[in-house]
SEGU-506420 format. One record per residue: x, y, z of N, C-alpha, C, CB in turn. Coordinates in steps of 0.1 Angstrom, whole numbers, plus 5000, padded with zeros to 4 digits. Glycine has a CB too. Layout:
BEGIN
XYZXYZXYZXYZ...
END
This chain:
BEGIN
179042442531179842332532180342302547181042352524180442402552181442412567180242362575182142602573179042352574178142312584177542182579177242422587177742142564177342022564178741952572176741962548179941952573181141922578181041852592182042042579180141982594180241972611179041872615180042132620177841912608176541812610177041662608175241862599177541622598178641522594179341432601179441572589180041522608180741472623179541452632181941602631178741552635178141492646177241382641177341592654176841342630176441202630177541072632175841182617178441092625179640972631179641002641181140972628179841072652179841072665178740962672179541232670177741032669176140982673176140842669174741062666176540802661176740652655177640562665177640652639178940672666179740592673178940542685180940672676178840662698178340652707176740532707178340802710175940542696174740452703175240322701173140472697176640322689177040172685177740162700178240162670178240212706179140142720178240142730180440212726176940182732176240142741174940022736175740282747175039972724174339902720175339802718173539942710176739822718177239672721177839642734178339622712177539752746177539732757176239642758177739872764175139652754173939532756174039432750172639562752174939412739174739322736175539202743174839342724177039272750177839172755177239132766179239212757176439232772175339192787174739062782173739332790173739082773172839012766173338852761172439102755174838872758174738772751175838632761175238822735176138732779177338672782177338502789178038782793177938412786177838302794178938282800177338192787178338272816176838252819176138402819176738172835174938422818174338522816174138592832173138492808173938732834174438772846173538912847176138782847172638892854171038982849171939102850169338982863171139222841171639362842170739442837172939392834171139602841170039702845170739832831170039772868169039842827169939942818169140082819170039892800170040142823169640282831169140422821171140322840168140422816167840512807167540642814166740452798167940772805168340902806167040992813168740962792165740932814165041002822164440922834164041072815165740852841165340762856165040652857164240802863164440622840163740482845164740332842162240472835164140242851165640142849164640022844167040092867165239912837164839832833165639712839164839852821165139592848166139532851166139392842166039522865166939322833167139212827167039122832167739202823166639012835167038892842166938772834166238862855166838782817167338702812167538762799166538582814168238662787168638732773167538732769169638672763165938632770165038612760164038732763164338462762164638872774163738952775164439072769163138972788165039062761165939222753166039142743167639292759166139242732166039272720166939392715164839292718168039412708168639492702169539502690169039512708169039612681169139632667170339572662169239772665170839572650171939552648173239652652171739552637173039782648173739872650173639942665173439942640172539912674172739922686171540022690174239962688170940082682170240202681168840202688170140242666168340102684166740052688166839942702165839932673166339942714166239782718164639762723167439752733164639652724162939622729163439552740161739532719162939592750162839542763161439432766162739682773161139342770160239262772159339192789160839172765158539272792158239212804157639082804157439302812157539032820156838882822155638852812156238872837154738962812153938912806153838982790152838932815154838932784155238972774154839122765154938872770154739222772154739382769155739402768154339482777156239502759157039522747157539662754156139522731158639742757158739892758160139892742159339972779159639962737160540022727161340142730159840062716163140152728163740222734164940292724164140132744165140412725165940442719167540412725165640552716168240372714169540322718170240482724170540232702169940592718170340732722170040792739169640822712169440662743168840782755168940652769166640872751169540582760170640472773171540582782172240342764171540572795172640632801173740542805172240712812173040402810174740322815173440172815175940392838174740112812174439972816175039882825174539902807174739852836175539792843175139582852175739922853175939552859175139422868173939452876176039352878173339332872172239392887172839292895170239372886172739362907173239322924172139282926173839432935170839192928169739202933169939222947168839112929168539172950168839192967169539052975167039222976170439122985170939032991170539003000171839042993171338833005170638733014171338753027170738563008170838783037171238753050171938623049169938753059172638533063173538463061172238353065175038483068171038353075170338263078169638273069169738253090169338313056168038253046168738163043167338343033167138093034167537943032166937963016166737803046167037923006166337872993165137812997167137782983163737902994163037802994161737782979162537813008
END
C-alpha cells in the first residue's frame, strides 16, 4: 500500500509538472500578438518557434510536435521540456535598414 501511495503521488506530481510546462506552450503558442519563442529541451537541443502554425501541443501538455519549414515533424515529450522562454533573435545595429 505504502508504495503504491507514494508511486501515486509521484504521478500527480508528473501530471502536475508536464501540465505547467505544456501550458507554458500553450500561452506562448497561442499569445496575440504572437512573439516567437524557444523551447529549450533537457538534452541541449532548442527549438526556435517563429510562428503558432509550427507547434503542436497535446491537450494535457504532455506530447508537442514541433514543425520545420519544410514541414518535418520532431515529436517531443512534454517531460523533457526544460524552459520555455522569448526568442530575442538577432539584433539590428542602428544603420541596418529592412530590406
Amino acid at each position: 500500500m505504502r508504495c503504491a501511495r507514494i508511486f501515486g503521488c509521484c504521478v500527480m506530481m508528473l501530471r502536475y509538472v508536464v501540465g505547467m510546462l505544456g501550458s507554458t506552450v500553450k500561452e506562448f503558442a497561442r499569445a496575440v500578438p504572437f512573439v516567437p519563442f524557444i523551447v529549450q529541451m533537457n538534452d541541449g537541443r532548442r527549438f526556435i518557434i517563429k510562428h503558432p502554425d509550427f507547434i503542436s501541443v497535446s491537450p494535457q501538455g504532455g506530447k508537442l510536435i514541433i514543425y520545420d519549414r519544410n514541414e518535418n515533424e520532431t515529436h517531443l515529450s512534454g517531460l523533457l521540456v526544460a524552459s520555455v522562454k522569448p526568442f530575442r533573435g538577432p539584433q539590428r545595429t542602428q544603420g541596418a535598414r529592412n530590406r
